[in-house]
Structures are given as structure tokens and as C-alpha cells.
Legacy VTK file of the C-alpha trace (Angstrom):
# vtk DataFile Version 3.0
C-alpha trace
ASCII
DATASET POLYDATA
POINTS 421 float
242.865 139.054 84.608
240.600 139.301 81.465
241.592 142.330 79.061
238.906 144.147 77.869
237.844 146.714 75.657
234.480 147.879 73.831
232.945 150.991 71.949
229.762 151.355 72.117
227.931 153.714 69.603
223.970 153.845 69.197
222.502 150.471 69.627
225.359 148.596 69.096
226.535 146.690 72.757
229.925 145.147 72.694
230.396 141.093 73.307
231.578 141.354 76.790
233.921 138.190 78.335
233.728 137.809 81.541
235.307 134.656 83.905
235.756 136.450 86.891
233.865 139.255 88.704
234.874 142.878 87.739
234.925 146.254 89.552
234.755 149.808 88.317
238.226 151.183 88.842
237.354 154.783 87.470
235.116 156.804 85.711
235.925 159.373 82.960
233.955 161.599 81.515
232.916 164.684 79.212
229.906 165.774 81.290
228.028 166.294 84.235
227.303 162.298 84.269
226.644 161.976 88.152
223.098 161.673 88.511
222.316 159.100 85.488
225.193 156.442 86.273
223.910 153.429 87.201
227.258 152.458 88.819
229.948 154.635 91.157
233.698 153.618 91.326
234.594 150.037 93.033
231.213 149.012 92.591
230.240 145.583 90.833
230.703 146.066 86.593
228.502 143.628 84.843
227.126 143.523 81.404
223.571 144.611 82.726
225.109 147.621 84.098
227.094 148.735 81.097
223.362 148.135 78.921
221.680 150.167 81.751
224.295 153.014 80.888
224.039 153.271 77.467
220.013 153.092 77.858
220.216 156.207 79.773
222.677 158.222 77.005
220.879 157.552 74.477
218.445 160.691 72.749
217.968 162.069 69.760
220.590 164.750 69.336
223.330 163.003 70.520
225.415 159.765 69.883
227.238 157.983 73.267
230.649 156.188 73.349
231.584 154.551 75.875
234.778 152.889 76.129
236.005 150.005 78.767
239.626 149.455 79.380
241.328 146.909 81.591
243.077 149.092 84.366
246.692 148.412 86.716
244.195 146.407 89.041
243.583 143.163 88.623
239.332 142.865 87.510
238.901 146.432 87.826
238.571 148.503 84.780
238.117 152.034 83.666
234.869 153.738 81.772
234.952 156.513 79.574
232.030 157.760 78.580
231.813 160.717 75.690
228.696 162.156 73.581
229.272 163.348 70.154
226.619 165.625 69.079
224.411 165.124 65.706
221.779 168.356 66.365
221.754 171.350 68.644
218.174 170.994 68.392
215.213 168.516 67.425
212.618 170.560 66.097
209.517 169.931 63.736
206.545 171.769 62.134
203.852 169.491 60.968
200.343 170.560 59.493
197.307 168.412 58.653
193.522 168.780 58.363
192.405 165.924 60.837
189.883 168.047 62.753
185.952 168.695 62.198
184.738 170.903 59.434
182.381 173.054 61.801
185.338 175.611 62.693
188.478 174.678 60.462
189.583 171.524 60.021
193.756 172.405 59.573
196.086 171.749 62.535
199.305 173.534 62.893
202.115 171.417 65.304
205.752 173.125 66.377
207.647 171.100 68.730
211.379 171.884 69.735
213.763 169.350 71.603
217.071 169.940 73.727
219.120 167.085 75.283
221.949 167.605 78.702
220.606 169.989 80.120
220.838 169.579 83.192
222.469 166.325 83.653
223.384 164.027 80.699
220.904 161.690 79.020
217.869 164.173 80.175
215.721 165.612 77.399
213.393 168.881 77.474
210.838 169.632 74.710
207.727 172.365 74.319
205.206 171.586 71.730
202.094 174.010 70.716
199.158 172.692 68.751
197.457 175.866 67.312
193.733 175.041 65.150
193.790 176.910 62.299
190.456 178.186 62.988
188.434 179.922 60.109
187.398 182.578 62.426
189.982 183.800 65.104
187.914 185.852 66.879
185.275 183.747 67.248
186.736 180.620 67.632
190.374 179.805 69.112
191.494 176.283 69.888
195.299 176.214 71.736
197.148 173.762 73.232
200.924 173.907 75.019
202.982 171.292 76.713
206.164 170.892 77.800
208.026 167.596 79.140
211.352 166.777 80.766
213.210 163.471 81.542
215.938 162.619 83.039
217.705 158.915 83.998
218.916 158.707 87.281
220.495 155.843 87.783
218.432 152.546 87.020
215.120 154.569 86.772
213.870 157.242 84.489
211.668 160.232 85.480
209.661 161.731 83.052
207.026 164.904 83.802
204.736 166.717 81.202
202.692 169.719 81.700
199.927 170.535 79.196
197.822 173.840 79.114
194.583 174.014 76.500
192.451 176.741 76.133
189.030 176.615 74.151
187.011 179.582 73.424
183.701 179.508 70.995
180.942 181.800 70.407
177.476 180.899 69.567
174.036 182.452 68.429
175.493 185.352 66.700
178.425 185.714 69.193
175.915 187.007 71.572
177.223 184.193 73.815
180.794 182.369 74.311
181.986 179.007 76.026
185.172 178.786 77.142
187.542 176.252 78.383
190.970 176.015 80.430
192.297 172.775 81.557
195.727 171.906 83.080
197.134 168.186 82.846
200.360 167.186 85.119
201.750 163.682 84.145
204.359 162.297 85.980
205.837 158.576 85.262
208.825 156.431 87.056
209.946 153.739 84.816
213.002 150.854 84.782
214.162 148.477 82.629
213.487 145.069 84.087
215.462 142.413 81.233
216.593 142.924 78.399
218.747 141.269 75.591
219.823 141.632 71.664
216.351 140.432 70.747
213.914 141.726 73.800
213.207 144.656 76.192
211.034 144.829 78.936
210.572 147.309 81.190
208.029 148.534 84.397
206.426 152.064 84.765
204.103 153.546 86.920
202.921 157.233 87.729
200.511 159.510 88.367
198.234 162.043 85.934
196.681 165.346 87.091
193.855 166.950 85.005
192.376 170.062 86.114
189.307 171.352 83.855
187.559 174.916 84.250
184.463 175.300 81.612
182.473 178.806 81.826
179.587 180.417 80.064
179.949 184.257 79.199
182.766 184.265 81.636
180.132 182.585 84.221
182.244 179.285 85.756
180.100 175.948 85.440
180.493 174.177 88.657
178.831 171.366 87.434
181.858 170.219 84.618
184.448 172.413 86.024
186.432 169.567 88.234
189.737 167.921 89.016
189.737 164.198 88.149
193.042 162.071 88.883
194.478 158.906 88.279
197.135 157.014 88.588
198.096 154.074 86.358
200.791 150.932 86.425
202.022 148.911 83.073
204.895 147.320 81.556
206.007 147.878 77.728
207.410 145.265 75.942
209.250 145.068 72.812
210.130 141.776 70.933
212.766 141.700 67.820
212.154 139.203 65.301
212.758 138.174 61.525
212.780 141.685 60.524
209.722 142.339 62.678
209.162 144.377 66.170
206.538 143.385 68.183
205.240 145.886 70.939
202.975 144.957 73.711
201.485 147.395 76.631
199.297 146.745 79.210
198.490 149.095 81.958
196.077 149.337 84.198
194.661 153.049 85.308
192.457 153.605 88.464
190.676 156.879 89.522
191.508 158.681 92.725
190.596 161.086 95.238
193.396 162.684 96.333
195.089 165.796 95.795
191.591 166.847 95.227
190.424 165.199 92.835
186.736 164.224 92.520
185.459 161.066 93.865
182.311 158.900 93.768
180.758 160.437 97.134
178.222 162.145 95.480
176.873 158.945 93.114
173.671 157.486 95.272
172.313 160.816 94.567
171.681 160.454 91.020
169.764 157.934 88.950
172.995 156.957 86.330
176.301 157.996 88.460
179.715 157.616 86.499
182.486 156.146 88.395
185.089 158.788 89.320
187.049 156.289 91.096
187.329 153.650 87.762
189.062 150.709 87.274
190.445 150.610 83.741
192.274 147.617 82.029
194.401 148.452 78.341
196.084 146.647 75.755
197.794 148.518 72.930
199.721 146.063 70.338
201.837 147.471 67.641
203.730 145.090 65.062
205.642 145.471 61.655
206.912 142.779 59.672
208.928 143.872 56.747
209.136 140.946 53.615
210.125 140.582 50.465
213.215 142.962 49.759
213.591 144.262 46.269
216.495 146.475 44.523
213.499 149.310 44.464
212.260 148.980 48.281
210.347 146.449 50.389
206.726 145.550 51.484
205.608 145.790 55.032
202.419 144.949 57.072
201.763 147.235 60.577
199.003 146.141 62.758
198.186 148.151 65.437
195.351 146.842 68.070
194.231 148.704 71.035
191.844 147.229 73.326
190.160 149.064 76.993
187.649 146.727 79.547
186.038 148.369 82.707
182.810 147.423 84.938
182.682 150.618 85.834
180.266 153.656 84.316
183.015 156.291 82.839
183.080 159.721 81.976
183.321 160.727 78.562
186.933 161.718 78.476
187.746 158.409 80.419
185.838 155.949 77.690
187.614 154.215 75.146
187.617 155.494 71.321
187.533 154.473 67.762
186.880 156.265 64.205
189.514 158.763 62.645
193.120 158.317 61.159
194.437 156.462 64.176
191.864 154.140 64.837
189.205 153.099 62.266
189.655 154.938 59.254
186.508 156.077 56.644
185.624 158.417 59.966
185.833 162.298 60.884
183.166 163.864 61.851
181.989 161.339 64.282
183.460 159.062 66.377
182.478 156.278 68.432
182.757 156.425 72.379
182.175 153.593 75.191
183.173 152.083 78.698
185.046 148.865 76.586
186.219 148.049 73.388
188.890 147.269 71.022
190.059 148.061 67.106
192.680 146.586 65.400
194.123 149.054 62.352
195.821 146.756 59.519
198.213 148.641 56.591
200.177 146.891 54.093
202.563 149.335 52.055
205.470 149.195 49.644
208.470 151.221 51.681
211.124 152.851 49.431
212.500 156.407 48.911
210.346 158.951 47.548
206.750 158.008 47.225
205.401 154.531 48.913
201.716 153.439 48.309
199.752 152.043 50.996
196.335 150.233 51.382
194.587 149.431 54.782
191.623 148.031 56.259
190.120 148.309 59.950
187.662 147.373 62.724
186.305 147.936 65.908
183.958 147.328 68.505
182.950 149.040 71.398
180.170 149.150 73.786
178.802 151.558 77.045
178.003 150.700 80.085
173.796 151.263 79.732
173.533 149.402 76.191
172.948 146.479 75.888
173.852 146.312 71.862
177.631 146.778 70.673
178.833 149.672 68.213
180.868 148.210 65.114
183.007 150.408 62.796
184.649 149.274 59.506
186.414 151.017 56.972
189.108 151.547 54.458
191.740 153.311 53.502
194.687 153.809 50.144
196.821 156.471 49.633
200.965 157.199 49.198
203.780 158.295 51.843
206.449 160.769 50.554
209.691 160.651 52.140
212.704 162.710 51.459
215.438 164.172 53.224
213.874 166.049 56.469
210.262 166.349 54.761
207.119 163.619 55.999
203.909 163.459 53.929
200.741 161.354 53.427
197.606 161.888 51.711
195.110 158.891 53.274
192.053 158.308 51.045
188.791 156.804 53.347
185.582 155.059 53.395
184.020 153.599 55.612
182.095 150.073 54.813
179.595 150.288 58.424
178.100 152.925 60.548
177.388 152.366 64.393
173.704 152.290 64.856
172.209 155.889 64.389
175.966 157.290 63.288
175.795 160.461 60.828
176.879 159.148 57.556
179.380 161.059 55.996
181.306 162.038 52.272
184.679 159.872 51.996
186.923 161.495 54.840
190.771 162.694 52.793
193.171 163.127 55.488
196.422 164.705 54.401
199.745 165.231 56.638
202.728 167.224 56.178
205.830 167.314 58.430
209.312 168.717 58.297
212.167 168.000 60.436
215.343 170.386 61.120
LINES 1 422
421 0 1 2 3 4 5 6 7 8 9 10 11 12 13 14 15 16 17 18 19 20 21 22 23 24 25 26 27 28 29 30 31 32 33 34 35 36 37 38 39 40 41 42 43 44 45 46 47 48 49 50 51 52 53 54 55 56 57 58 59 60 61 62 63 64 65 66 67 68 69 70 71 72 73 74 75 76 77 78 79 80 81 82 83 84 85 86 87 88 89 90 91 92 93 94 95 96 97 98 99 100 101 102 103 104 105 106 107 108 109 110 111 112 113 114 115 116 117 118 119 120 121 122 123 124 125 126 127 128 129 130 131 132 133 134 135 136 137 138 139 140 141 142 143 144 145 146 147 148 149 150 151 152 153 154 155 156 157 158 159 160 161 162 163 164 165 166 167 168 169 170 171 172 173 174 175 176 177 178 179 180 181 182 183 184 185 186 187 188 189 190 191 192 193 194 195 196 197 198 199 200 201 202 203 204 205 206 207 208 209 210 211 212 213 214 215 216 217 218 219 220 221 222 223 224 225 226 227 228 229 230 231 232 233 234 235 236 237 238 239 240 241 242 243 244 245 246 247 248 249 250 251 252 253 254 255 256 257 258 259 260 261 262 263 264 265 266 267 268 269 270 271 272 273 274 275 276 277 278 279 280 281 282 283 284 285 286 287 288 289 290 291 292 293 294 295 296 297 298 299 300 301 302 303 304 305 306 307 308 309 310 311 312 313 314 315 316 317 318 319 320 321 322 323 324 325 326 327 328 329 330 331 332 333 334 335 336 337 338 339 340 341 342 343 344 345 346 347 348 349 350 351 352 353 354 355 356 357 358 359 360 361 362 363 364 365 366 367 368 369 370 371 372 373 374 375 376 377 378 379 380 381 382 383 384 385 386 387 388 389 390 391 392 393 394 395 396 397 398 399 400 401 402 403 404 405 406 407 408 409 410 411 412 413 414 415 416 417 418 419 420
């Protein structure tokens, strides 16, 4: 019989020695823990299990414990799982000014988050996005989602609801567009391997967008449709030398059902877009942090996202570049097509307080019906304040080349502001 015993508290997995195969005598807890265990009593313990477990406690607000004692039966032990919470709540109010001048550029962001509430390890969080227009009679920009997720056993179902509301008047607010669209996302994903230095896991789902446009209260038909997809991917993450690597691909594909709109209707236009797409994605995030110091460190994060399709797309479907997240030295204008890729590059000096950053970035992108590419590159310096529960950056811009027949624009100065309690 092999005596055993482990704590395990945040990311930290006990050295587990095992000669002979163990059972799970019982199972002791603090909580309605029935739904996310990924074993029952007398089942099979292994290692993989016991990571599996602790993968589905884990959230913001609370810290798991889970302790594994050698019981009166020979290879059968007990588990004892108990959360000890950090927060009652996650909550955060950010502000920033990363929209276009015409109607305000400030953004207001609330979001509020609430683990076990149902079951434990599950996680439900609203969030509003409100533009702070300059105008709010004339112009009102909304959005509000809430998500929920919950691990049930060796899967995790997540499901996010977004409402956004537009409304605009124009030509002496004799007339107004307005627009509502509803977005369902729901996603199934599992761990597939995983060790002290890499995690891999498999997800697929399915994403809902409804979208109703009108004209003085008159309802387009023409733009007001439902357009689904569903999508499959993996994410992978990759430890290393005081470095993470992240790699996600995914593939997306357009669909008919539930109503939403297919290509049936294409032969009877001259330049149809494909309803029923075939999308391929890449998104690569790395940071590498180097040279330590007794006042901080330096760091280099790359961050490349890449989208290929044959297929003609709708402008909400195409791949995107220019702005704070992408190609920097861009706000007014961005760049849309069917494929492309950018690849954002930032090398900063991380201590706390203030920590100065410079970047530089690229991208290239093309549409279906051109035969020429669209290249973006630009710049970017500015500082990072961190402190206690408070999040702030002021990005200075520039960008070094336009896409062909781009509006040039003054140096875009992004600033962000963000406070935690």
C-alpha cells in the first residue's frame, strides 16, 4: 500500500507516487461538487484525474485545496476538496478613448464576476460597454453581455449572450438608423494532455448572430438577417525559460440552420458573398521575460494573428488590422479583407509603478476581388502604470504606411484606464 498525501493550492500539483493502481475510497467536501467531479467513489484515481479536478476549481475569486489521504483500504484513498474564498466579487470599471472621433471617441466598460453558483467551479459575469457619446439624444451606442460556465466533469460548457443597440440620426435629425443585434455563443471544450510545462486542450461550438437594421423605424430586409456558424480549434499553451507560448487554430464554417442565411440566393447576383464560408485562423501570443534587475525586468510580447478563406465574405466575417490591438499608428480607419495576417511586436521594461514600452507592427491583408494586397505599418511608445487595483496606459502612434487610397490621419494617442475591486 503506498501512503499518500498532497495539498494542492492554485497551480501548484503535488508529486504523486504511484506503484500500484488506486481507487477513490470517498469523497469529502464543502460544496455542491457533484456535477464538476471528474471521478465518483471506487472509480480509477490517477494523476490525470486529480489535474482534471483542480482544472475545474480553479476561478478567480476563489482558491481550491484539495487534500488526498491513504484510507483503511488497501489502494483506495480519500479526497477532500475545500475552496477558500479571496473576493465575493470580481468586478472592474475601465474607460478609454479607442473609438472614432465622429460621435465621441470615450468608452465606458463595467463588468461584474460571481463564482459557485450553481455548482462549484462555474463562473457568471455581465459586462455593459456604454459609448460616451457627445450627443445622447442623437447618438447612443450600447452593448450588454452576460456569460456562464460551468465544468462538468472532463468538459467545460461555456454560453454568452450579447445584446447591442445602435441608434444615429442624420441630416439634421430629420432621419435616424437604428440597430439591434443578438449574439448566442455556446462552446464545449476538454483538456486533451497536459503537464508542468504544456496544456493542450480541444473546443468546439456553435455562434448565433441575429441582426435587425431599420430606417426611421422602417426594418431593412435587405441587412436585417441571421447568419450562423459554428467553429472547431484547439488552444495550446507552452511554458518555457520564463516564456509562454500560446497557439490557436480554429477553423469556423457558415451554416444554414436554425435559420440562418445561406448561399441559395448567390447565382442571382453579379458578386455573391459566401454565407456558408470556410474560414481558417491562427492567433499566436508569446512573452519572453529577460534580463532581471533589482528595479524590474525587460520583456518582448509578440502577438500574430493570421485568417485564409477562398471564399467571398461579408464584412463582419473578413479579417482586420489597424487600431490598438492590431497595427498601431491607426483609428479612424481600418483595413478589412477575406485573408490576412499582422504580427504586433512590444518590448517594455516591467516593474512597479510606471513601465515604458516601445513597439512596432505589420500587416497584410487582401479581398477576395483585388488583385493587389493592403500593407499597414506603424509604431508605437508610451508607459504602463501599475499599482495596487488601478491599470493604465497612455500608447503614443504613428503609422510609417497607408493601404492604397487609406485617409491619412494626425498621430492616433490611445489612453486606457482600469480599476479592479
Amino acid at each position: 500500500m503506498i501512503f499518500l498525501f498532497c495539498i494542492i493550492t492554485n497551480d501548484c500539483l503535488a508529486n504523486i507516487l504511484k506503484e500500484n493502481k488506486t481507487y477513490v475510497n470517498k469523497i469529502i467536501t464543502d460544496g455542491n461538487y457533484s456535477l464538476m467531479l471528474p471521478f465518483k467513489e471506487n472509480d480509477v484515481f490517477n494523476i490525470q484525474q486529480l489535474d482534471q479536478l483542480v482544472e475545474n476549481l480553479k476561478t478567480n475569486l476563489s482558491e481550491p485545496q484539495v487534500v488526498v489521504i491513504p484510507s483503511n483500504k488497501e489502494n483506495y484513498y480519500d479526497i477532500i476538496i475545500k475552496t477558500e474564498r479571496k473576493k465575493i466579487l470580481d468586478a472592474n470599471i475601465t474607460l478609454d478613448n479607442n473609438n472614432y472621433k465622429d460621435y465621441g471617441r470615450e468608452n465606458l466598460y463595467l463588468s461584474l464576476g460571481r463564482d459557485h453558483i450553481f455548482s462549484g467551479g462555474d463562473y457568471f459575469s455581465i459586462y455593459t460597454k456604454e459609448r460616451l457619446t457627445k450627443n445622447r439624444k442623437e447618438h447612443r451606442e450600447s452593448l450588454y453581455s452576460l456569460s456562464y460556465a460551468i465544468p462538468i466533469r472532463n468538459w467545460k460548457v461555456s454560453y454568452s449572450f450579447s445584446h447591442e443597440k445602435t441608434k444615429n440620426k442624420i441630416l439634421s435629425s430629420k432621419y435616424e438608423n437604428r440597430k439591434v443585434e443578438n449574439i448566442h455563443n455556446v462552446e464545449f471544450s476538454k483538456v486533451l494532455y497536459r503537464n508542468a510545462t504544456k496544456k493542450i486542450d480541444f473546443f468546439f461550438g456553435f455562434n448565433l448572430k441575429d441582426t435587425k437594421n431599420y430606417f426611421n423605424e422602417i426594418k431593412l430586409e435587405v441587412s436585417s438577417k441571421r447568419r450562423n456558424k459554428i467553429f472547431l480549434g484547439s488552444r495550446m499553451y507552452y511554458y518555457f525559460n520564463n516564456a509562454v507560448l500560446y497557439l490557436e487554430p480554429s477553423i469556423e464554417r457558415g451554416v444554414r440552420f436554425l435559420g440562418g442565411e445561406g448561399d441559395k440566393n448567390n447565382k442571382q447576383v453579379s458578386f455573391p458573398f459566401d454565407k456558408e464560408f470556410k474560414k481558417y485562423n491562427m492567433n499566436i501570443y508569446l512573452s519572453k521575460s529577460f534580463f532581471p534587475t533589482n528595479y524590474g525586468y525587460f520583456n518582448y510580447t509578440a502577438n500574430i494573428s493570421a485568417s485564409y478563406t477562398s471564399d467571398h465574405l461579408l464584412d463582419a466575417n473578413k479579417f482586420e488590422m489597424g487600431g490598438l490591438n492590431s497595427v498601431r499608428g491607426f483609428k479612424e480607419s481600418t483595413i478589412k479583407g477575406d485573408k490576412g495576417i499582422y504580427m504586433s511586436n512590444t518590448f517594455s521594461f516591467e516593474r512597479e509603478g510606471i513601465s515604458p514600452f516601445i513597439g512596432f507592427d505589420f500587416g497584410l491583408s487582401r479581398d477576395y476581388y483585388r488583385k493587389e494586397s493592403d500593407r499597414l505599418v506603424g509604431a508605437a511608445t508610451g508607459i504602463k502604470f501599475k499599482k495596487r487595483n488601478i491599470v493604465a496606459s497612455v500608447t503614443f502612434s504613428k503609422a510609417l504606411k497607408y493601404a492604397q487610397d487609406m485617409p491619412r490621419e494626425n498621430p492616433p494617442i490611445y489612453f486606457k484606464v482600469s480599476y479592479s475591486f
